[in-house]
C-alpha angles and dihedrals in degrees: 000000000000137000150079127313113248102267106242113237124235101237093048091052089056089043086052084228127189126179140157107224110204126209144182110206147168112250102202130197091264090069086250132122133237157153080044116174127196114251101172118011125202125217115234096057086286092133096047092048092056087049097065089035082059090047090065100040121099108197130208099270115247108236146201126202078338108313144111114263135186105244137184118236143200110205136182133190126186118203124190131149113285101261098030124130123187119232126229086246098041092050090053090047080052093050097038083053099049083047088056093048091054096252120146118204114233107198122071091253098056088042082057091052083046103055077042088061098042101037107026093193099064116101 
């Protein structure tokens, strides 16, 4: 992968603002990607931000018996202020937050937040 980092906004950076955008892309044979729609947008420019970051970047081409393919693609791209670590609190306010607004986590990590969320016990 190649390209430029997402520049931070200035807002965000005085919000101390932190968001995983979430998009579902085309990843063409060139390595680009396109027809990309928002999933999960983030206040502060953030979204837009990580838009013109993904119109630089060139991925490793997916491939089939060896050749370039077309492929559909689920991407997401955390953006928090350079230095910032989450804590164990703020994550779960960012997680309690994403539940409220109806979305549903794909990976194993983001199902487990969101067991955490549901079922506090569970650890």
């Amino acid at each position: 992968m190649e390209g430029n980092l997402p520049h931070y906004p200035p807002a965000a950076l005085v919000a101390r603002a932190f968001a995983l955008i979430v998009f579902r892309c085309r990843l063409g044979v060139d390595g680009r990607l396109r027809a990309c729609d928002v999933l999960e947008m983030a206040p502060y420019g953030l979204t837009e931000a990580a838009i013109e970051a993904l119109k630089t970047r060139r991925y490793r081409l997916a491939l089939l018996a060896g050749h370039p393919i077309d492929v559909s693609y689920l991407l997401m791209v955390q953006m928090r202020p350079r230095g910032m670590e989450l804590s164990s609190e703020r994550r779960m306010q960012w997680v309690r937050m994403r539940t409220v607004k109806g979305a549903r986590p794909s990976s194993k990590q983001g199902r487990r937040s969101w067991l955490l969320v549901l079922h506090p016990a569970v650890e």
